[in-house]
C-alpha positions, 0 to 999 in steps of 0.5 A, a space after each residue: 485060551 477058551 473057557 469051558 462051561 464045565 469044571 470037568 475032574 479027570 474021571 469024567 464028572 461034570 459040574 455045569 458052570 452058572 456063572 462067572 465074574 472076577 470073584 465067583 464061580 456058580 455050578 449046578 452042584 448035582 446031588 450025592 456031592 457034599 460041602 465039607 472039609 477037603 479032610 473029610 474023607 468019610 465020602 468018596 464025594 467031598 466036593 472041596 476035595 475033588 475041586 481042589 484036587 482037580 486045581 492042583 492037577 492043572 486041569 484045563 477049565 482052571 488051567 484056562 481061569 488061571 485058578 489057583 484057589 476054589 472053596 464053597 461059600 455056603 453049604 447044600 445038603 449032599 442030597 440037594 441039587 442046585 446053585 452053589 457059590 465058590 469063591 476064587 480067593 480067600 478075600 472073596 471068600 470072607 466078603 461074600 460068607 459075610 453076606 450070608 452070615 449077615 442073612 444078605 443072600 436070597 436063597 430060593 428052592 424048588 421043593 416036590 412034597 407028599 401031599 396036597 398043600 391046602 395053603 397057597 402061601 405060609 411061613 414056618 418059625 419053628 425053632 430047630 435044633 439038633 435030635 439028641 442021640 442022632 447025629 446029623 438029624 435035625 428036629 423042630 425045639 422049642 426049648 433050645 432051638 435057634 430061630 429058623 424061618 421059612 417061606 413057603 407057596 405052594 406052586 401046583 398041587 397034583 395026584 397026592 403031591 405038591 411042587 412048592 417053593 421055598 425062601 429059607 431067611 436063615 440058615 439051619 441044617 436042614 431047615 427046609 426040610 424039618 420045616 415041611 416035615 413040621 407042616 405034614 408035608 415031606 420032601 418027597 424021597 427024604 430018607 431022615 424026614 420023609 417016609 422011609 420009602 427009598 434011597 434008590 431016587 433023588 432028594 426032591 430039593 433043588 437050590 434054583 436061584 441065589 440073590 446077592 450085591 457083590 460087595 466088590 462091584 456093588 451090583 445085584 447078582 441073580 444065579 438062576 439053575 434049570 428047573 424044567 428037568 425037575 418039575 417033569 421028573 416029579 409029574 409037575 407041568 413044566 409052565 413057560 413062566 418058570 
């Protein structure tokens, strides 16, 4: 049975499949879809529920994977885009959340912000924590913050905008994005961090590649998502390097 390069649910959506081995599945998570608990269901998009409806139903791109268990590894804000891990047993499941508690993974993001960023490279260690009386929202806090730490280079600067990338080492809630917010420059079309400009576009946040030693092969795993689409769509060049 021939394997299809898209988990595809019933009404039609498409999620493109990045990679695949006896442990993992990689998609390109659009955004608007969030990793939450299959009880969640304060969105008519919870990604683990969509997936693990899809797998009970037998649709065939599990059917022909002979897939009975799906589940996030690790999470990416709703609004982000991206490559996103899912492990297909609950023994790969433990192994690689491991890797990512143990800060093992290398995350890299593609980041259009406001602004023309003077620095080439920086690294942000602002603390983060939550913003008391708003749920959900983050805020740099010096007092009770977790540590946080962020590389960031500035790839090109272009009419009032960077495109940027970044290497969170840690992982706190919306860390990239309360980091740029610290540092003068927004992801462009943040609606919690940025100016309140719209909702109507895409966060421009994208997870483009994750780095990691499957702890059952013991080999490097490099996931890479397209960024060709993202750079022209934020008035970037689209460079033959990327």
């Amino acid at each position: 049975m021939a394997k299809p390069m898209n988990i595809e649910l019933p009404n039609g959506t498409l999620f493109p499949i990045l990679y695949e081995d006896h442990a993992v599945l990689a998609i390109d998570k659009p955004a608007g879809w969030m990793c939450a608990p299959t009880s969640w269901q304060n969105t008519g998009r919870n990604l683990q529920a969509a997936l693990e409806s899809s797998v009970n139903h037998g649709d065939y791109w599990a059917k022909a994977r002979n897939i009975r268990f799906l589940r996030f590894v690790h999470r990416l804000d709703a609004d982000t885009s991206g490559v996103l891990l899912l492990a297909k047993s609950s023994g790969a499941l433990e192994a690689l959340s491991g890797l990512f508690q143990s800060r093992a993974v290398e995350k890299v993001y593609l980041v259009a912000v406001a602004g023309e960023v003077e620095s080439d490279a920086w690294t942000c260690e602002a603390p983060i924590g939550p913003a008391k009386g708003r749920k959900g929202v983050m805020r740099v806090d010096g007092v009770e913050g977790g540590d946080a730490t962020t590389l960031f280079k500035t790839l090109q600067r272009m009419k009032g905008r960077s495109l940027v990338e970044a290497r969170p080492l840690t992982g706190r809630t919306h860390q990239i994005r309360v980091h740029l917010q610290e540092a003068g420059h927004p992801v462009l079309h943040d609606p919690i961090y940025g100016e309140a400009e719209s909702r109507k576009q895409a966060l421009a946040l994208r997870a483009v590649k994750v780095v990691y030693r499957d702890p059952f092969r013991k080999k490097n795993v490099c996931v890479k998502a397209k960024v060709a689409k993202f750079i022209s769509q934020h008035g970037f060049e689209v460079r033959a390097a990327r």
